[in-house]
N, C-alpha and C positions, 0 to 999 in steps of 0.2 A: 112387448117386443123390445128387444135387447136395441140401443142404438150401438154404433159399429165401436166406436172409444170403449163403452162398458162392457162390449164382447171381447174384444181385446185385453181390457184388464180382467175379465173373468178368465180367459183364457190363459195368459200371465200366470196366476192367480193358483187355477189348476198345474199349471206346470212347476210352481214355485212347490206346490203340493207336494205334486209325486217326486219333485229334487230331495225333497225333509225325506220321504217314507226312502225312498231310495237310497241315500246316506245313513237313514237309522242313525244311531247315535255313536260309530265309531271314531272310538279316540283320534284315530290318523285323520278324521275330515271334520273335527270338532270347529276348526275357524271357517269351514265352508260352512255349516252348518247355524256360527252365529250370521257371517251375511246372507246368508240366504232368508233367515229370521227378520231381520232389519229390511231386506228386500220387502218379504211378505208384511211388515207393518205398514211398510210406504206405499204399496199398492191397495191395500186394504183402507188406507187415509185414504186416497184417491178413488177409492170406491163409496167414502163416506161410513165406511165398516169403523167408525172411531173408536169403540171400545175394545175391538177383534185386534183393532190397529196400535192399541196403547199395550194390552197384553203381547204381544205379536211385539212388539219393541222391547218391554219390558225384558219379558225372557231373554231377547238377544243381550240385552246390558247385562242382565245376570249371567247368562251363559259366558260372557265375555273373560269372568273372574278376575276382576281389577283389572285386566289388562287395557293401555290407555285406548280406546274407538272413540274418540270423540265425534264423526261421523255418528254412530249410532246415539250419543248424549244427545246430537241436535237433532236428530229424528224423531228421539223420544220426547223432547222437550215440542217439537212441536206436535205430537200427539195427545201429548200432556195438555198442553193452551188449547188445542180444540175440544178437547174432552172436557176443561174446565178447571182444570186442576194446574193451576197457575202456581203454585210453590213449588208441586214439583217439577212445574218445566222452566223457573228460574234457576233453582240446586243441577238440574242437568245441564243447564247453562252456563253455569258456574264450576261446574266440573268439566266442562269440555273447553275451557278459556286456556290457549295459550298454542296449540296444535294444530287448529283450523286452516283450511285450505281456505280460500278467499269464496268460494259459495257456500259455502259454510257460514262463513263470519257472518255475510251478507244475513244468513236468515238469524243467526243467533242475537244480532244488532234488532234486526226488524221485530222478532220474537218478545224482547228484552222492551223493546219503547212501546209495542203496543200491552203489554203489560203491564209496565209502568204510566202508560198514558190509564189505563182503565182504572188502574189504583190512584188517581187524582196527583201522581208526581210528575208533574209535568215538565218540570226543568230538568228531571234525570229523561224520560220521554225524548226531550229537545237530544242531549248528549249523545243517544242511542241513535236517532237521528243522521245528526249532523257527521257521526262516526260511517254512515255509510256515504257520504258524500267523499269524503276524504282516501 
């Protein structure tokens, strides 16, 4: 039995669906197209879908084509740190430094010290820190 939050995200979820198949892949709705992608990772995180959630990110950054979404660097990067793949949710973090809107920053700092705390550097750790105090 579904509790009501996970009905909710699956419902979400289906609808983030039919928005992709609906748009199909037309050039005119191409940037609707990567946030809805980025949408559909962050829901799928939150459903514990981590793998569905890192691909489902992935794509949106590539679909992006260099163009700067730093939002989706730090979506990905935090898909990346729970999937385990900590280098490449530092390099997205280090690709989206400098454009963050301040909840953004917030997790890119958080993302960044617990990573560096797990890698035994503890005084970079502290910096990443103390960066969200300020």
């Amino acid at each position: 039995m579904l509790e009501r939050g996970d009905h909710d995200l699956a419902a979400a979820l289906a609808s983030t669906d039919r928005a992709l198949t609906v748009i199909g892949t037309s050039p005119q709705l191409h940037h609707l197209r990567v946030s809805i992608l980025g949408n559909r990772g962050t829901l799928l995180g939150d459903m514990c879908r981590i793998r569905e959630a890192v691909e489902s990110t992935r794509l949106a950054v590539s679909l992006a084509e260099g163009k700067r979404r730093p939002d989706l660097l730090v979506r990905s990067a935090e898909m990346n740190f729970a999937y385990g793949q900590w280098d490449d949710a530092l390099l997205d973090l280090e690709q989206a430094a400098g454009n963050l809107r301040e909840h953004f920053l917030f997790i890119q700092h958080g993302v960044m010290a617990l990573i560096t705390g797990r890698q035994n550097a503890w005084q970079q750790a502290e910096r990443y820190l103390a960066a969200l105090d300020g």
